[in-house]
C-alpha positions in Angstrom: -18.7 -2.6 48.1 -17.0 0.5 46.3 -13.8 1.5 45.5 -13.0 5.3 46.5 -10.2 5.3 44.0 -10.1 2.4 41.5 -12.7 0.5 39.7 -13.8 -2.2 42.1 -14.4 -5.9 41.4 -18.1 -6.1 42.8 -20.3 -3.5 42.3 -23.7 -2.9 43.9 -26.6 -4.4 41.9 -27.9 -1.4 40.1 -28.3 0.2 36.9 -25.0 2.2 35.7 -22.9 0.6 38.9 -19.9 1.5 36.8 -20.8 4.7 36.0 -21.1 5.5 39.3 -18.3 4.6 40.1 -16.4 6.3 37.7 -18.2 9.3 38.8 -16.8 8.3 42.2 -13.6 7.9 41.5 -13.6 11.5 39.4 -15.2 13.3 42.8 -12.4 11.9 44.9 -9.7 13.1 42.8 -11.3 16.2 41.3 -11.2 17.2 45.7 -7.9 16.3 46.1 -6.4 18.2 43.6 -8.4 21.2 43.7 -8.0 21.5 48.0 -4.0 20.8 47.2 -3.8 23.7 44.4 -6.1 26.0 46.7 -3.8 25.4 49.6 -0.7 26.2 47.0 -2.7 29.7 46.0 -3.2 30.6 49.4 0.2 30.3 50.7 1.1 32.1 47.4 -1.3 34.8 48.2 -0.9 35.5 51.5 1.8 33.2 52.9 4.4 34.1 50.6 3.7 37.3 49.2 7.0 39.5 49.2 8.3 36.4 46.9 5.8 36.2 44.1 5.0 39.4 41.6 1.7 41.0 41.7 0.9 39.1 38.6 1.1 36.1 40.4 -0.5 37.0 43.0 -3.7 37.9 41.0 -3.8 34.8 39.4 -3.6 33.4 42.6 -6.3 34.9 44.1 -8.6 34.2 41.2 -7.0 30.7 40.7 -8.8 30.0 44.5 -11.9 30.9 43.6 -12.0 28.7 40.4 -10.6 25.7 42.3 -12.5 26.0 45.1 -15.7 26.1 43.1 -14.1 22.7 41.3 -13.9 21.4 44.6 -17.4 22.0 45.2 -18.1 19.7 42.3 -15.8 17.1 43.2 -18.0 16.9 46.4 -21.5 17.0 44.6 -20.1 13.7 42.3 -19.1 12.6 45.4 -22.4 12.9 46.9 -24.6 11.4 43.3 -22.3 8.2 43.5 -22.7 7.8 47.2 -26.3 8.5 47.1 -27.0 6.0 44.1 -24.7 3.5 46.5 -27.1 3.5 48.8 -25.0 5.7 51.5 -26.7 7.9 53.7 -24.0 9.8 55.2 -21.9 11.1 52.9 
């Protein structure tokens, strides 16, 4: 089987198995960062917003839509590495 977050010792018999799984491993964390700094700019933006300047809470606001579009990546490597797995629910 696969590793979600580390190279695994046996890989699937396929061409570019580690490649895959490197792209894997990149989707997983390129999610989990982006949804943790999107959750930080929200609270930011509207959570928090009598303690943060305006400048910040520009940047904030565009700083969610960046990393939400990054995790929308993270999910789509997610999906190509699942996909050449052999997974059909991703």
């Amino acid at each position: 089987m696969y590793a979600q977050f580390s190279i695994a010792d046996q890989l699937p018999e396929i061409d570019n198995a580690v490649n895959f799984q490197k792209c894997l491993i990149v989707g997983n964390l390129m999610m989990i960062s982006s949804l943790m700094i999107v959750a930080f700019c929200i609270a930011i933006t509207f959570g928090f917003e009598e303690s943060f300047s305006i400048g910040a809470q520009v940047s904030a606001h565009i700083a969610t839509i960046v990393f939400a579009g990054l995790l929308k990546i993270g999910y789509v490597l997610r999906c190509v590495a699942l996909h050449a797995f052999g997974a059909k629910v991703f």
